[in-house]
C-alpha positions in Angstrom: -39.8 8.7 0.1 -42.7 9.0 -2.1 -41.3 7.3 -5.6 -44.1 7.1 -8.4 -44.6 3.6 -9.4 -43.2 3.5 -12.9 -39.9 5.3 -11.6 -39.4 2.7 -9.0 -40.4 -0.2 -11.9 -37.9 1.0 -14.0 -35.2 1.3 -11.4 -36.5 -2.4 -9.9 -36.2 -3.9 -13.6 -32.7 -2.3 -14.3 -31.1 -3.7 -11.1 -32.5 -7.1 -11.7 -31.2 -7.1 -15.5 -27.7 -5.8 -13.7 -27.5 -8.7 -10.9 -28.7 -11.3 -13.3 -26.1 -9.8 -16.2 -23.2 -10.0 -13.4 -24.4 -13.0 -11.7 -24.0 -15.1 -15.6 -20.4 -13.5 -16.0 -21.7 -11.1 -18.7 -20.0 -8.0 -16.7 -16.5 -8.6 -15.5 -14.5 -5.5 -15.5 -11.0 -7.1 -16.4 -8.9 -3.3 -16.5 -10.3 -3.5 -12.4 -9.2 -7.1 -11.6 -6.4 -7.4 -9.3 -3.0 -9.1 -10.8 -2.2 -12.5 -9.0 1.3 -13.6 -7.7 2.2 -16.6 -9.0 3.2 -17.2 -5.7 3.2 -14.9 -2.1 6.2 -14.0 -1.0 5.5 -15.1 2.7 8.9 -15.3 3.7 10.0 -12.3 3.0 7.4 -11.0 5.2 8.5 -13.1 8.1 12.2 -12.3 7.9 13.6 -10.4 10.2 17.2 -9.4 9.6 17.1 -5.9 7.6 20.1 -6.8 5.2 18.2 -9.9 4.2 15.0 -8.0 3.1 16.4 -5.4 1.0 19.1 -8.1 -0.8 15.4 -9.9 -1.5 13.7 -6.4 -2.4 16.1 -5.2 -4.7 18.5 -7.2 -5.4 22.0 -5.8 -6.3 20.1 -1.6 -7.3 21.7 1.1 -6.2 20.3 2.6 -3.6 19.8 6.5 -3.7 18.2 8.9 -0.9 15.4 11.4 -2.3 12.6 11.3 -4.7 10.1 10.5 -3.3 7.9 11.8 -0.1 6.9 10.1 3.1 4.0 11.6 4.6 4.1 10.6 8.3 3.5 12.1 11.7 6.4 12.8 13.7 4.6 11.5 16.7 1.6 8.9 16.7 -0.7 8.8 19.5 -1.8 5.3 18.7 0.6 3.1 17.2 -2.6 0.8 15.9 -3.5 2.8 13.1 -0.6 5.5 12.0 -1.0 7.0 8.7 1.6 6.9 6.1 1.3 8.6 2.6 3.6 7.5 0.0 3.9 10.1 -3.0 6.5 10.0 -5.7 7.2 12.0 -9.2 10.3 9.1 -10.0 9.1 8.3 -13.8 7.7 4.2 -14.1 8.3 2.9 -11.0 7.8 -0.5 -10.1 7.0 -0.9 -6.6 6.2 1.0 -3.7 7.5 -0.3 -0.6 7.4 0.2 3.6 9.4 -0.9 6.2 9.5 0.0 10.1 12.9 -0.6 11.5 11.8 -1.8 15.0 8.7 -4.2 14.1 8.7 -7.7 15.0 8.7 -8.5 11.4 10.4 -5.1 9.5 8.4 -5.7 6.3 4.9 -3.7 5.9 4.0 -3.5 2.4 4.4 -4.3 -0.4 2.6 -2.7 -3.6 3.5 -3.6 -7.3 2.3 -0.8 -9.7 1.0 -1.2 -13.0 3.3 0.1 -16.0 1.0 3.5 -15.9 0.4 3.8 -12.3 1.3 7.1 -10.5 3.2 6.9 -7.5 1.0 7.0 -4.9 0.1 5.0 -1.7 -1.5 5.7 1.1 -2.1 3.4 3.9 -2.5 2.5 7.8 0.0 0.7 9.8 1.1 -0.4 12.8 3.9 0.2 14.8 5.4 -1.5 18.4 6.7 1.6 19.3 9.4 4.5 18.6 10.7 3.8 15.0 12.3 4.5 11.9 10.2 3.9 8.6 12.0 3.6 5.3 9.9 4.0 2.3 11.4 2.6 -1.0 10.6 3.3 -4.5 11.4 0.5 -6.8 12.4 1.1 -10.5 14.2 -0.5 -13.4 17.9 0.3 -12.8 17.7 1.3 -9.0 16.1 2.4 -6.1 14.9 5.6 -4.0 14.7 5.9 -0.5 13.5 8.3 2.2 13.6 7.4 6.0 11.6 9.1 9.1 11.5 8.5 12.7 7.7 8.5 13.6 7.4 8.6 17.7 5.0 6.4 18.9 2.9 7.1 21.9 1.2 4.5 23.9 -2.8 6.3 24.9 -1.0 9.4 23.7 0.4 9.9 27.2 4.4 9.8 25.5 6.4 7.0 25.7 
């Protein structure tokens, strides 16, 4: 790459000021900081008995099937890495949440959503095997639900 000298000065100069600005704390973008829990709900994520997740999800909401999609593939040929889009229209909702019936430990994820957020996720996850996967929408006065069996294939051979 031939780069005249004063271009690459310039550039050299204006990536130092940068580092050294960012390095002193001058540039913190606060809007892209993460929010903290006050604490992690780590049990939760360790519990295994269905009814006992959702009373600790949701408390005593209503919940109602529909509004919301659940992108998944009806058969995944690795159960390491199975995609799973989450994509709702609901108006201010909460929290997005996963859940694979037949995983050691039910609970996947968990995503709180700013007050402005659109409702959308999309992640990997794993799965032990054959499985439904219920995919919750959290708002203020209750919550929406959509469930779909996702067929898991161990070295894509069936199973």
């Amino acid at each position: 790459m031939n780069l005249p000298r004063r271009t690459f000065l310039k550039q050299a100069f204006s990536g130092s000021a940068l580092a050294v600005a960012a390095g002193a704390g001058l540039l913190r973008p606060a809007a892209a900081l993460a929010r903290t829990w006050p604490t992690w709900p780590q049990a939760i994520f360790h519990e295994k008995k269905m009814p006992v997740v959702l009373h600790e999800l949701f408390g005593q909401r209503p919940i109602v099937q529909g509004g919301l999609h659940l992108h998944a593939p009806l058969e995944a040929e690795n159960g390491a890495v199975v995609p799973m889009v989450l994509d709702t229209s609901i108006p201010h909702p909460e929290k997005l949440v996963l859940i694979v019936d037949k995983n050691p430990f039910p609970l996947v994820t968990i995503v709180h959503l700013s007050p402005d957020a659109l409702g959308f996720f999309n992640v990997r996850i794993k799965m032990g095997k054959t499985s439904l996967v219920r995919a919750y929408v959290v708002t203020k006065d209750r919550v929406h639900t959509v469930t779909r069996k996702v067929k898991v294939t161990i070295g894509g051979c069936g199973g």
